[in-house]
Each structure stands twice: as structure tokens, then as C-alpha cells.
C-alpha positions in Angstrom: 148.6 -63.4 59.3 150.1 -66.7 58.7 150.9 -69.2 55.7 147.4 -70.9 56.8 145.7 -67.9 56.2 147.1 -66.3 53.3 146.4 -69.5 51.0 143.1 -70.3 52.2 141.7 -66.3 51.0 143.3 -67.9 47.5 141.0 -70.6 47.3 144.0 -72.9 47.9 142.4 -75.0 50.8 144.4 -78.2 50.5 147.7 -75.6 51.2 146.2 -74.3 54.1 145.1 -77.6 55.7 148.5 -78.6 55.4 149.6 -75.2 57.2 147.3 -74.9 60.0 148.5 -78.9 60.5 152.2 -77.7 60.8 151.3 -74.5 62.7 149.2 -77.3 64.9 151.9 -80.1 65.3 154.4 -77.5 66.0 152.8 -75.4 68.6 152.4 -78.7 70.2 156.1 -79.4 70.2 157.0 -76.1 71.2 154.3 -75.6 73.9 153.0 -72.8 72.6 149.5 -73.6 73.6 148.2 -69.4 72.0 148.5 -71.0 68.5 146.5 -73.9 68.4 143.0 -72.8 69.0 142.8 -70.9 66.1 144.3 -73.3 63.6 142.3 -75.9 65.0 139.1 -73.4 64.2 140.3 -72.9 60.6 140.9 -76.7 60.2 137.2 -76.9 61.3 136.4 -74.5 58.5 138.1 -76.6 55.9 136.5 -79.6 57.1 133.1 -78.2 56.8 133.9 -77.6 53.5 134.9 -80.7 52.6 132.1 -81.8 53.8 132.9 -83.5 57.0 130.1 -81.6 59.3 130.8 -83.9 62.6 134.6 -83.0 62.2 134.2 -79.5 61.9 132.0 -79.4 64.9 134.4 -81.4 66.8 137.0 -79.0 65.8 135.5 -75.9 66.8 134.5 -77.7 70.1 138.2 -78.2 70.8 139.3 -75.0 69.8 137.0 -72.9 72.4 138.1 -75.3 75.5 141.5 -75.0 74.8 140.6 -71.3 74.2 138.6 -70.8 77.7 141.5 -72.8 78.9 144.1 -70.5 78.4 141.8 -67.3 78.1 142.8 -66.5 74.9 140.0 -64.1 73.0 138.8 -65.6 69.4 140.9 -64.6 66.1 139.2 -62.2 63.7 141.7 -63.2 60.9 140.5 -66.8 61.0 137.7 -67.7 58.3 135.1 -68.5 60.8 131.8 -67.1 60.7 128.6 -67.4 62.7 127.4 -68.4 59.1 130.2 -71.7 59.0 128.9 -72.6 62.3 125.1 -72.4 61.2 125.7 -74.3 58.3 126.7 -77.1 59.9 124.7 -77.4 62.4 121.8 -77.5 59.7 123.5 -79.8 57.8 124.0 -82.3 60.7 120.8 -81.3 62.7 120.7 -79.2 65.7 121.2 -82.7 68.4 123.9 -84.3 66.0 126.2 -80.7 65.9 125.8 -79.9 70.0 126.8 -83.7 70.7 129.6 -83.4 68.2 130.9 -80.1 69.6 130.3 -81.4 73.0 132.7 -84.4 72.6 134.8 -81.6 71.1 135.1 -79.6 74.6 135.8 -83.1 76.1 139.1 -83.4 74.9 141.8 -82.6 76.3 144.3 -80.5 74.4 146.9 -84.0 73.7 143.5 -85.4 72.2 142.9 -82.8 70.3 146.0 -82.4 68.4 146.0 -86.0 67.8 142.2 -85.6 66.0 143.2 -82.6 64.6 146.3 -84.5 62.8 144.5 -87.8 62.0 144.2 -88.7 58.3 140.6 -87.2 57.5 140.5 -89.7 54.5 138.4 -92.0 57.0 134.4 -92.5 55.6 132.3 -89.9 58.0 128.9 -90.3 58.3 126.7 -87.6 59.6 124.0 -89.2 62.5 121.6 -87.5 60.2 122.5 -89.1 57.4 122.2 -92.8 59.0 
């Protein structure tokens, strides 16, 4: 279990953003490609609770290529549930989610740091929304 994990079971999601960020950015300057998936799957949980549904999906897109990639097998002590997933694909519609995780398996894993490291502060809005 890791910093990232410990403070988001306490509720203290703006802590473990800012965690799975750092485990993120430094896996990435370590090339230690085993670690990134799964933050990049709990920082697609946070999104989704923040609200930003086409991030999230984005997210978790990027975190199973990079995990096929590499062949490393999903986390069970990261806060992702079949529920998360369901939730925002019904939020966003069925067609907005799959494109969204679609563009998600597109990146490659230098994109996908970069997105996952962006400022989220950016207006999203959801394809269903417009």
C-alpha cells in the first residue's frame, strides 16, 4: 500500500491526487514503467469523482494499454470497481465513455503521463452534456 492509497480510504482525495501524481511523474523518471498503471487508474477514480467522466475514462484507457503493454495483472488495492467504471459510462453515455477510453488506449505511455500530470482545472464538458 502506498501514500496514494492510504489517504484516499480517509476521504482525503486532494492528498492522494497529489500522491498518485508523484508516484506517476516519478516512475516516469525512474523508468519504472510497473507503477504507473495503477496510479493512473486511481487518478481516474478521483477524477470521476470530481466529476470529470471523459478524464476518468481516458485514464483508465491508458492505464490497461500501458498495463497489456507490459503484462502487468490489475491491482486489487486500487479503489477501482466495476461500479466506478459503470458509473461513468452512464454518466457520459455508453458512445461518449468507449470513445473516451478508446483515445485513452491510443496513447502512448509519454502521452499519458503528460495527461495524467496536466492541470485538471481546465472546463470539461461531457459529449452528453453538449
Amino acid at each position: 500500500m502506498n501514500l496514494g492509497s492510504v489517504t484516499y480510504t480517509q476521504g482525503d482525495y486532494a492528498s492522494s491526487k497529489s500522491a498518485f501524481k508523484e508516484l506517476v511523474a516519478l516512475g516516469s523518471d525512474m523508468k519504472i514503467l510497473g507503477d504507473i498503471p495503477g496510479s493512473l487508474q486511481c487518478l481516474a477514480c478521483l477524477s470521476m469523482q470530481d466529476g470529470k467522466m471523459t478524464r476518468a475514462a481516458r485514464l483508465w484507457g491508458a492505464a490497461e494499454s500501458l498495463r497489456r503493454e507490459a503484462s502487468i495483472s490489475p491491482n486489487s488495492e486500487q479503489p477501482l470497481g466495476e461500479w466506478s467504471i459503470a458509473h461513468a459510462c452512464e454518466a457520459l453515455g455508453e458512445e461518449a465513455y468507449s470513445v473516451a477510453y478508446a483515445s485513452g488506449l491510443a496513447m502512448s505511455m509519454e502521452q499519458a503521463i503528460v495527461y495524467a500530470l496536466e492541470d485538471e482545472d481546465r472546463v470539461e464538458v461531457s459529449p452528453k452534456q453538449e
